[in-house]
N, CA and C atoms as an extended XYZ file, in Angstrom:
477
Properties=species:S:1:pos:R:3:atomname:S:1:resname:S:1:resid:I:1 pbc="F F F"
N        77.055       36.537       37.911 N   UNK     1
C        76.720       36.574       39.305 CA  UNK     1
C        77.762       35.791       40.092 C   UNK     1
N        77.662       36.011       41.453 N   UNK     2
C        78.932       35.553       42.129 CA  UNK     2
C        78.495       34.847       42.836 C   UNK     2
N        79.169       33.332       43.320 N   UNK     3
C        78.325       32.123       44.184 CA  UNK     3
C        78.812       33.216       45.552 C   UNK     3
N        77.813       32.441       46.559 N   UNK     4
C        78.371       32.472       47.939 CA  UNK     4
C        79.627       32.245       48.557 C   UNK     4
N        80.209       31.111       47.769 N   UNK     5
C        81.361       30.906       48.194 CA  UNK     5
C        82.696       31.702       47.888 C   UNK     5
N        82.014       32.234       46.557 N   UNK     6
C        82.930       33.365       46.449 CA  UNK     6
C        83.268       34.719       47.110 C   UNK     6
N        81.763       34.738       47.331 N   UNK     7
C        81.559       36.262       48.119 CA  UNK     7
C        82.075       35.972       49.388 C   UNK     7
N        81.899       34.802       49.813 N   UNK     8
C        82.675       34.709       51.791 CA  UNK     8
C        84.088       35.157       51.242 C   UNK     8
N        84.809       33.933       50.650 N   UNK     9
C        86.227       34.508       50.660 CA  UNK     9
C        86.373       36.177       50.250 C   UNK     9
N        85.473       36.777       49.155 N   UNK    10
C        86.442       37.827       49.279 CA  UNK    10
C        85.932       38.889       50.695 C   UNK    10
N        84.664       38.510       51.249 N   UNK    11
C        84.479       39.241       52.569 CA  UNK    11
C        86.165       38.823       53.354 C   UNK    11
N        86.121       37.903       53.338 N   UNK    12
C        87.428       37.447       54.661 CA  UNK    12
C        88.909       37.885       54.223 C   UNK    12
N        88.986       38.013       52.461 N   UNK    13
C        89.973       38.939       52.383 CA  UNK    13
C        89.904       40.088       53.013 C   UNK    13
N        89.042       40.893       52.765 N   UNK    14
C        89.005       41.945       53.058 CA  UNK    14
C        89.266       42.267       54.423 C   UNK    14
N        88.272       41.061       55.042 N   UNK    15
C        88.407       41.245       56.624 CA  UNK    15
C        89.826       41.251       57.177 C   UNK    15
N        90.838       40.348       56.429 N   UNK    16
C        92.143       40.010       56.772 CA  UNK    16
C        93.361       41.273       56.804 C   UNK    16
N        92.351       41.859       55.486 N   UNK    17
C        93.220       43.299       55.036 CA  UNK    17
C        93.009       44.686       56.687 C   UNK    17
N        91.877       44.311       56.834 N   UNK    18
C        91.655       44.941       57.890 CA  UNK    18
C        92.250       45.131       59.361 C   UNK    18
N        92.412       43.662       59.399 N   UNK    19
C        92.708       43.297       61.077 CA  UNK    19
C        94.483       43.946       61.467 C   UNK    19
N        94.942       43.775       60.406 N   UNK    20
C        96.577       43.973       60.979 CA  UNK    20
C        96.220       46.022       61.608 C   UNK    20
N        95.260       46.989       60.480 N   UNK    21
C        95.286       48.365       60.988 CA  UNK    21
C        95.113       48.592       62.095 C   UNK    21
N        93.965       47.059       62.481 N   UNK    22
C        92.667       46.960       64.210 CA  UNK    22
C        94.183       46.818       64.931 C   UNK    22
N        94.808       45.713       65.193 N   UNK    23
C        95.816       45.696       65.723 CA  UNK    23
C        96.599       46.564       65.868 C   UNK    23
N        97.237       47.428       65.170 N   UNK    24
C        98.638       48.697       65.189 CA  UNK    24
C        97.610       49.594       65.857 C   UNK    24
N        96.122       49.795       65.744 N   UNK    25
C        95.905       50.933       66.164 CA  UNK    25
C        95.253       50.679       67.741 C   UNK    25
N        95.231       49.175       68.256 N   UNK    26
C        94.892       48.607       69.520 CA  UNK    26
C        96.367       49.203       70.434 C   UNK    26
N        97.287       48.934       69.966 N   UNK    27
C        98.471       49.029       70.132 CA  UNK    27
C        98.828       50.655       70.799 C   UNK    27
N        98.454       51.140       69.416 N   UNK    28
C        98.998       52.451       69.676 CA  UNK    28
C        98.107       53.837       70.541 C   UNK    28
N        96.512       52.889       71.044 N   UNK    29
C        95.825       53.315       72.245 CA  UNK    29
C        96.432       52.564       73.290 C   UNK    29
N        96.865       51.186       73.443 N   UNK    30
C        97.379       51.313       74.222 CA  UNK    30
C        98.666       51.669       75.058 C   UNK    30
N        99.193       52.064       73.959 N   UNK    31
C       101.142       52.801       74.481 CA  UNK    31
C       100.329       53.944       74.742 C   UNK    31
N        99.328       55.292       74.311 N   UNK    32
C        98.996       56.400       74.831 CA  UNK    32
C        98.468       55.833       75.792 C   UNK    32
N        97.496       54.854       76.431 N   UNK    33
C        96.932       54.842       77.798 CA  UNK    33
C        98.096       55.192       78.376 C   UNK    33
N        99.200       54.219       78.652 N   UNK    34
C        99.963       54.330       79.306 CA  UNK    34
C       100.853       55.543       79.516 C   UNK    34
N       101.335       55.946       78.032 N   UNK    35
C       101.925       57.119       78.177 CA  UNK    35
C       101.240       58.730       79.215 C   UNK    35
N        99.578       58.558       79.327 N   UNK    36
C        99.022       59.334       80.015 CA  UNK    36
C        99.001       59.002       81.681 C   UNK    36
N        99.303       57.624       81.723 N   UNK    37
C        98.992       57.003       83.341 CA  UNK    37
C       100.599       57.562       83.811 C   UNK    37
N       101.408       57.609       83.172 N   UNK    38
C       102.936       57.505       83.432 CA  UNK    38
C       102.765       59.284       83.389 C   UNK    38
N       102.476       59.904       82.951 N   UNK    39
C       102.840       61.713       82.821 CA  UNK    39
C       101.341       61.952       84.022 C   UNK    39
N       100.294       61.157       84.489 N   UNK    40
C        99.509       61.785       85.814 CA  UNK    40
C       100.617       61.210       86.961 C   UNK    40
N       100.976       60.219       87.150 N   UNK    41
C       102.307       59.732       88.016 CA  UNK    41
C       102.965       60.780       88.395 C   UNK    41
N       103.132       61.194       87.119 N   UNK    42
C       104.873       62.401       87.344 CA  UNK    42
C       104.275       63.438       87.700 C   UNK    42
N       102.710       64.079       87.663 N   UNK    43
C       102.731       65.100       88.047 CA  UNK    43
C       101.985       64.910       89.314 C   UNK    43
N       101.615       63.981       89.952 N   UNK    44
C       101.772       63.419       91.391 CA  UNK    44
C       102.705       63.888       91.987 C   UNK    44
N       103.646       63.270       91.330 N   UNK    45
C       105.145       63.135       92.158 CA  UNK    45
C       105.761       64.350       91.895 C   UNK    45
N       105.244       65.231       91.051 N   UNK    46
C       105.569       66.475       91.072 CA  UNK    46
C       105.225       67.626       92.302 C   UNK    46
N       103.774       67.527       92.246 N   UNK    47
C       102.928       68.151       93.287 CA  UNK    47
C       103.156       67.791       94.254 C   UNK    47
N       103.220       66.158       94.930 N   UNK    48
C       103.964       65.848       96.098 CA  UNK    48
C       105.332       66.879       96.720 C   UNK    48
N       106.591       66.623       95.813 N   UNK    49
C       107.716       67.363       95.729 CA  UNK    49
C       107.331       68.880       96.337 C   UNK    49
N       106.258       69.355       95.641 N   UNK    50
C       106.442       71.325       95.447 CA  UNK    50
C       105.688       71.198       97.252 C   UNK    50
N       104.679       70.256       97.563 N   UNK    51
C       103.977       70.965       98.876 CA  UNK    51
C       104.680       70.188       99.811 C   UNK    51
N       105.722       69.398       99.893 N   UNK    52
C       106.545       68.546      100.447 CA  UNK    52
C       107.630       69.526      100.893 C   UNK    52
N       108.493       70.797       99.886 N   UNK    53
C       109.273       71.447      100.025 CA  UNK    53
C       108.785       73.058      101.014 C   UNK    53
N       107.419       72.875      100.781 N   UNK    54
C       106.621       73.795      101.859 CA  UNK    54
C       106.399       73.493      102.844 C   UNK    54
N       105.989       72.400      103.333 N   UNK    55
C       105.780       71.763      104.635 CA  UNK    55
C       107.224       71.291      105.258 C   UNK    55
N       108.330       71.056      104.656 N   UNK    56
C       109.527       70.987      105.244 CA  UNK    56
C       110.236       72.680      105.735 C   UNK    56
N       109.861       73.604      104.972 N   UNK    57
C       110.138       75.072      105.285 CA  UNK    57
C       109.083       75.145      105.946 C   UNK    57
N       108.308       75.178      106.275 N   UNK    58
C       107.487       75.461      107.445 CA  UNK    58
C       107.954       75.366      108.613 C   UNK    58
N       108.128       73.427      108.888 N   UNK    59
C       108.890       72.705      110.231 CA  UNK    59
C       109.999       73.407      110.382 C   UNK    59
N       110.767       73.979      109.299 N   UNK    60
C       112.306       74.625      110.065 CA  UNK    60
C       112.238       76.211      110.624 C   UNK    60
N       110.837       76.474      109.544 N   UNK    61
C       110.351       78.173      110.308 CA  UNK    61
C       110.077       77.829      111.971 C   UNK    61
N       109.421       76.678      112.235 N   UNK    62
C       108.832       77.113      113.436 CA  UNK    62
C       109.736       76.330      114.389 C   UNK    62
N       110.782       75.612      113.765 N   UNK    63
C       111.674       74.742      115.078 CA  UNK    63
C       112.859       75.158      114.762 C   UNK    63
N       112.547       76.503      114.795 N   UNK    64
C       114.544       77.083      114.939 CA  UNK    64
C       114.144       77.580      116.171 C   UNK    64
N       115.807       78.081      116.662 N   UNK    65
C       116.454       77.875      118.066 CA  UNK    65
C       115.669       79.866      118.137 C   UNK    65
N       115.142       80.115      119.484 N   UNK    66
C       115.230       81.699      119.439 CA  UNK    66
C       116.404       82.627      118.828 C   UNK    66
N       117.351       81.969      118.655 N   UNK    67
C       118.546       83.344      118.333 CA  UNK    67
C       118.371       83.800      116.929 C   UNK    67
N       117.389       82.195      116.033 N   UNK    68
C       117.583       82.664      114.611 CA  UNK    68
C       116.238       82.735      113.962 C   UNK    68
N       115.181       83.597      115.194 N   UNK    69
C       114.303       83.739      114.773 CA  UNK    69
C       114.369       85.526      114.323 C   UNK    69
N       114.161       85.411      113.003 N   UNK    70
C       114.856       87.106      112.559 CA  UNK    70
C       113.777       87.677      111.014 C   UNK    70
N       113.661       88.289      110.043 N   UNK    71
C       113.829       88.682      109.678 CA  UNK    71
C       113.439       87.606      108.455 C   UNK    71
N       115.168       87.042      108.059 N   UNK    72
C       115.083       85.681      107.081 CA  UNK    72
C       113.633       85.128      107.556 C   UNK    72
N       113.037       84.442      108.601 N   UNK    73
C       112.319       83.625      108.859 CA  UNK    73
C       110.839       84.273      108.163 C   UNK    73
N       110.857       85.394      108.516 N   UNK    74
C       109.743       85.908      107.872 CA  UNK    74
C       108.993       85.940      106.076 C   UNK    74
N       110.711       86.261      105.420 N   UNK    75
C       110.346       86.310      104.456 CA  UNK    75
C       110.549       84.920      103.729 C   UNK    75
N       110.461       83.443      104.293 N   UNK    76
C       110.381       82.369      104.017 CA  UNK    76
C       109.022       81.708      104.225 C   UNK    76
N       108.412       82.339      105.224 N   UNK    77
C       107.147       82.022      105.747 CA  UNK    77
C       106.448       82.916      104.103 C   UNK    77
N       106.969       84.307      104.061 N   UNK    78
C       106.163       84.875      102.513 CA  UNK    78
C       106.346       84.270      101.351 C   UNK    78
N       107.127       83.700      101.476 N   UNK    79
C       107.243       82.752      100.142 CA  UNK    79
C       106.758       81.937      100.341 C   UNK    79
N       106.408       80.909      101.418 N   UNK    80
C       105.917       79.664      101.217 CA  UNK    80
C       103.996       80.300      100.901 C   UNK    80
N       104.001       81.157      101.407 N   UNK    81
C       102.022       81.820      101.018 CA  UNK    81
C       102.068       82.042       99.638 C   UNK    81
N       102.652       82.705       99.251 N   UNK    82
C       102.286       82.565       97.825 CA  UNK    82
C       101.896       81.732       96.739 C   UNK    82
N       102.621       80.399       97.207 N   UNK    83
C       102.300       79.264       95.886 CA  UNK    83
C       100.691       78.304       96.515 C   UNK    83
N       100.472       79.052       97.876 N   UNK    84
C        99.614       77.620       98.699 CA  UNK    84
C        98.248       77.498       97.791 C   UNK    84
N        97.659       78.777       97.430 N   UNK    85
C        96.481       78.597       96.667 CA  UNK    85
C        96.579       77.825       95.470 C   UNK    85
N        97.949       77.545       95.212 N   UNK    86
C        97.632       76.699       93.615 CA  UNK    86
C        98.050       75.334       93.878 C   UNK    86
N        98.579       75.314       95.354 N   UNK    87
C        99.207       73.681       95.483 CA  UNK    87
C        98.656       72.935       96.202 C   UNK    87
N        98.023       73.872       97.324 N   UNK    88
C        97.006       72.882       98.246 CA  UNK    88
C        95.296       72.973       97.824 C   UNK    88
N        94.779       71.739       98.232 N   UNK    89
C        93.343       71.775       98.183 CA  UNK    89
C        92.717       72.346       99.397 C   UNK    89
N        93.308       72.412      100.488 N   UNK    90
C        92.548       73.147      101.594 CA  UNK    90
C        93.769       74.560      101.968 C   UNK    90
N        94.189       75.422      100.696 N   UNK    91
C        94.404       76.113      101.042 CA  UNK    91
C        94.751       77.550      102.421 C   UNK    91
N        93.130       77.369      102.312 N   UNK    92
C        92.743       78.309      103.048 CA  UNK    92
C        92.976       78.517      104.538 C   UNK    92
N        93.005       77.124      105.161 N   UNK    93
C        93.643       76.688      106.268 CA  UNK    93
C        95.187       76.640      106.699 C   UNK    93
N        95.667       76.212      105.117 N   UNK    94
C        97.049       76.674      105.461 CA  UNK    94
C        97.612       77.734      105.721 C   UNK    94
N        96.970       78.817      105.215 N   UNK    95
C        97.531       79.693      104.545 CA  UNK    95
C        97.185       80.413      106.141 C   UNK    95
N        96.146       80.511      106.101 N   UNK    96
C        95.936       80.780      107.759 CA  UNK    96
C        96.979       80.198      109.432 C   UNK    96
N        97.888       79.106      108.946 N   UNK    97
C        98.771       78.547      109.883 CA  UNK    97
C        99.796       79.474      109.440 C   UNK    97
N        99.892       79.406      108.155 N   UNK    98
C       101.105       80.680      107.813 CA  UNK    98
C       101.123       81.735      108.792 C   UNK    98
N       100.023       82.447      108.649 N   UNK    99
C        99.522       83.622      109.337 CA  UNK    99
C       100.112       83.925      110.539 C   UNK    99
N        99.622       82.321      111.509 N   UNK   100
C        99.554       82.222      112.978 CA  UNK   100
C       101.320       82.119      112.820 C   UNK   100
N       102.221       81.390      111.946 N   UNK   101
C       103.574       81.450      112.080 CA  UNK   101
C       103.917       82.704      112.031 C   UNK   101
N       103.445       83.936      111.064 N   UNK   102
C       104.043       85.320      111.046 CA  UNK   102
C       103.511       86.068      112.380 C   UNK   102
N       102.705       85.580      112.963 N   UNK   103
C       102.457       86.457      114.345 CA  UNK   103
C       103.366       86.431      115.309 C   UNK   103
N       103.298       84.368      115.600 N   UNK   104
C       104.108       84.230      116.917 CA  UNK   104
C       105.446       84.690      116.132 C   UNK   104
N       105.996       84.696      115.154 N   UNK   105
C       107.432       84.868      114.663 CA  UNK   105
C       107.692       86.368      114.872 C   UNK   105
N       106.975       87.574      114.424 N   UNK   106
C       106.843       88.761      114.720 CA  UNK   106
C       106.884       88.879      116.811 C   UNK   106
N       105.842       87.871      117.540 N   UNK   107
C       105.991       88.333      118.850 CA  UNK   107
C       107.384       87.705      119.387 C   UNK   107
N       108.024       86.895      119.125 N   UNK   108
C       109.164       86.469      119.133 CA  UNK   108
C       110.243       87.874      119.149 C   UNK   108
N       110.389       88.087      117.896 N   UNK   109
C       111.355       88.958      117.652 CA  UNK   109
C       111.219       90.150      118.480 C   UNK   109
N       109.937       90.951      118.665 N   UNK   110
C       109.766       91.873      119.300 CA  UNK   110
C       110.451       91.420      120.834 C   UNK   110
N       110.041       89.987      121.369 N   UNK   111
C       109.986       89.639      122.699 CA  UNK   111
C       111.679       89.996      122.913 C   UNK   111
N       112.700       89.227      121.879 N   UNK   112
C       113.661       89.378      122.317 CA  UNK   112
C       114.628       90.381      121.848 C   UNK   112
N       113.723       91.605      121.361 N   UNK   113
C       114.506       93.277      121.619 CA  UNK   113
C       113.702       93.614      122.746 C   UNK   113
N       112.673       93.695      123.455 N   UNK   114
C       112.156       93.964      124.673 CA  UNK   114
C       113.422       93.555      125.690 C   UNK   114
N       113.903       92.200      125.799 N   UNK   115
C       114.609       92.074      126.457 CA  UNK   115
C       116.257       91.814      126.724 C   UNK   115
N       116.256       92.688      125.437 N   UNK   116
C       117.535       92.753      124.781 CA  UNK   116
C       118.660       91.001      124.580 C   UNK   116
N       117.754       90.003      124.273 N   UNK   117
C       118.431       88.923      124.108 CA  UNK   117
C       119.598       88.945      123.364 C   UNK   117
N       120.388       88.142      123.766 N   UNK   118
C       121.433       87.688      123.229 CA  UNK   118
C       122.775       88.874      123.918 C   UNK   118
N       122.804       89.963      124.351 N   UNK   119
C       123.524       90.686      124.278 CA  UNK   119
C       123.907       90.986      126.114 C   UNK   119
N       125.515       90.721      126.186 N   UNK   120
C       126.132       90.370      127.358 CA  UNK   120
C       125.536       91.917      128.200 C   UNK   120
N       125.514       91.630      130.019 N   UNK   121
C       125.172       92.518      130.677 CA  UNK   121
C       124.058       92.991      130.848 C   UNK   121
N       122.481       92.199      129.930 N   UNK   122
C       121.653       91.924      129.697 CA  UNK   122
C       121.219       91.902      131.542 C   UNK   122
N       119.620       92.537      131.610 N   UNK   123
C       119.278       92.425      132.783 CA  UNK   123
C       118.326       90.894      132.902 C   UNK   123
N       117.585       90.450      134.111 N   UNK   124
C       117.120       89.316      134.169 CA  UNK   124
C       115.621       89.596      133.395 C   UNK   124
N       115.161       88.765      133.022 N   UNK   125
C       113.256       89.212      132.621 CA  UNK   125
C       112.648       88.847      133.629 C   UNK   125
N       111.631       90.279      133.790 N   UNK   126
C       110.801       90.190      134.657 CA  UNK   126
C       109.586       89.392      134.942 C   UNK   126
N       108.804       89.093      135.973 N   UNK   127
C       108.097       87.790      136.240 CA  UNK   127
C       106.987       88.200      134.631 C   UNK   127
N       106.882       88.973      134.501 N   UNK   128
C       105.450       89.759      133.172 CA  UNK   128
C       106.294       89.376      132.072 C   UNK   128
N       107.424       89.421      132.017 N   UNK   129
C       108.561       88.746      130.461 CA  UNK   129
C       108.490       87.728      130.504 C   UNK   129
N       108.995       86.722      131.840 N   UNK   130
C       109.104       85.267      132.071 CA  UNK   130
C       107.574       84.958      131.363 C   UNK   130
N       106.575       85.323      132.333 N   UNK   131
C       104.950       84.961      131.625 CA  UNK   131
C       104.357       85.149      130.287 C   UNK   131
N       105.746       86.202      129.305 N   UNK   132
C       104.942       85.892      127.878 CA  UNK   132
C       105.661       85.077      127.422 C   UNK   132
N       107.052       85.013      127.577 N   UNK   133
C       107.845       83.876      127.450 CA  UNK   133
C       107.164       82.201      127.305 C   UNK   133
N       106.811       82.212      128.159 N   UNK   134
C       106.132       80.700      128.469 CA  UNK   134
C       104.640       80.699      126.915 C   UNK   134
N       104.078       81.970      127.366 N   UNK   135
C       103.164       81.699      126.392 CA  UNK   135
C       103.790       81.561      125.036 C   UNK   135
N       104.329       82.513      124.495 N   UNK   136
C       105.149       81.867      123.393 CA  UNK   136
C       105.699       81.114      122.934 C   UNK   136
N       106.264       80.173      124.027 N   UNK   137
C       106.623       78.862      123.656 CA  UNK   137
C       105.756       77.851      123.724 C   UNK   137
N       104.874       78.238      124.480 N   UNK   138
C       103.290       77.302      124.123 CA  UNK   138
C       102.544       77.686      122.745 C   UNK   138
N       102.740       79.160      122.101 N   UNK   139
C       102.135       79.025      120.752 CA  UNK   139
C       102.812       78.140      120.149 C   UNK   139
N       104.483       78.182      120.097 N   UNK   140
C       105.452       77.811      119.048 CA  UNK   140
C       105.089       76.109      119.177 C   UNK   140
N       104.976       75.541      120.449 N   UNK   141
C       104.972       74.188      120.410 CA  UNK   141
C       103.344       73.874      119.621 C   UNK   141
N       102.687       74.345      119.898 N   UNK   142
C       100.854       74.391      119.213 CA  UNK   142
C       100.963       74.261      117.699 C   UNK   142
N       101.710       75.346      117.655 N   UNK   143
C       102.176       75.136      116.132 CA  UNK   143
C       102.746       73.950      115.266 C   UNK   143
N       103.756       73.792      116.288 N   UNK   144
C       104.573       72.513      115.804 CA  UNK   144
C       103.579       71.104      115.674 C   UNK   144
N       102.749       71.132      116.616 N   UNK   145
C       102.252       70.264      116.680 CA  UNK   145
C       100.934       69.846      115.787 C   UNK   145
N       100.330       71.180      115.606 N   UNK   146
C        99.624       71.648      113.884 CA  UNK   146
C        99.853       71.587      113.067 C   UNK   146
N       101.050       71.508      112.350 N   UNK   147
C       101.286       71.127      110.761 CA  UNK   147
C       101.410       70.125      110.710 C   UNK   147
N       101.988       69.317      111.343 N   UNK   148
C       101.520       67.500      110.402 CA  UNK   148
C       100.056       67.264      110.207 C   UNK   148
N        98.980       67.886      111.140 N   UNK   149
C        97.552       67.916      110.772 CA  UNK   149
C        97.146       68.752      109.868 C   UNK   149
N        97.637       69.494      109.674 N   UNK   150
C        96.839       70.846      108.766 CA  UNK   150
C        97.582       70.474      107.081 C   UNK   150
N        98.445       69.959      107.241 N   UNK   151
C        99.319       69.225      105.463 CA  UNK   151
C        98.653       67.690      105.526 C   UNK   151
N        98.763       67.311      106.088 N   UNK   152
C        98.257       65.885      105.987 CA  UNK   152
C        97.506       65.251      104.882 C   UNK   152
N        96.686       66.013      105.036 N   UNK   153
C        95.769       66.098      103.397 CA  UNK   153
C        96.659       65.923      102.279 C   UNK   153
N        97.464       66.931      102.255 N   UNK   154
C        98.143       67.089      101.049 CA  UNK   154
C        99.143       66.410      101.039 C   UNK   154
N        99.841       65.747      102.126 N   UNK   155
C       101.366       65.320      101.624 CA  UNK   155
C       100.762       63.661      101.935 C   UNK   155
N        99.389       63.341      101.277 N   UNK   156
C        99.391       61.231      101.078 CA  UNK   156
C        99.458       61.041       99.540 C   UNK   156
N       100.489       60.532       99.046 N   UNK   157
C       100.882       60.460       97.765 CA  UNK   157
C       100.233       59.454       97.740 C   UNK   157
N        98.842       59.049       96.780 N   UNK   158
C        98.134       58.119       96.044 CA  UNK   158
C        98.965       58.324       94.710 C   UNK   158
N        99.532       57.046       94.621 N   UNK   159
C        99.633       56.842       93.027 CA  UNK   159
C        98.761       55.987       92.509 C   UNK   159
């Protein structure tokens, strides 16, 4: 039979044999915590980046000069709709400012073959041209003044 005193020590061997695995494997949960806190970071700063590069093509869709509102502008506004459902959380709203950009951008262009812009010998616009004129540049400024609210949501990088 085995005294007590024997049986502690070989419990505390054992225990001793134990502790160095407790340790390497304390260790090596905690390099994965981290390794997971460091790869949600990056895809923060990822997602930031992708709706950051949409909301900057947006601002240049809607604050270019009339001469270079064309065509290009349109099919930049279609590209930026496509990715919004997987990048924004309030989508749906954006995607809808998109919209309102392909309208006034479409009445734009129409406005200035109506009045043959840009092209010398050009007659004056009439008081009914001057008056959509104005409105259009009251959508375009509405607009402008709508996307820092309507992204907002999306472009506060919590890390």
């Amino acid at each position: 039979m085995t005294s007590p005193e024997h049986f502690a020590s070989e419990v505390i061997i054992e225990l001793l044999k134990i502790l160095p695995m407790t340790i390497v494997a304390g260790i090596v949960a905690y390099v994965a915590w981290q390794q997971w806190q460091i790869n949600q970071n990056r895809l923060k700063m990822e997602l930031f980046d992708r709706r950051y590069e949409i909301y900057e093509s947006t601002i240049n869709a809607i604050t270019k000069p009339w001469e270079e509102f064309d065509g290009n502008t349109i099919l930049t506004i279609y590209k930026n709709i496509a990715p919004i459902s997987f990048l924004f959380e309030n989508s749906e709203d954006i995607e809808l400012f998109h919209r309102k950009i392909l309208s006034v951008t479409d009445d734009i262009i129409q406005f200035k073959e109506e009045i043959n812009f840009g092209n010398v010998g050009r007659v004056p616009p009439t008081k009914e041209q001057t008056k959509n004129l104005r409105k259009l540049i009251g959508r375009v400024n509405s607009l402008r003044e709508d996307a820092p609210k309507i992204f907002k949501k999306n472009l506060t990088l919590k890390v």
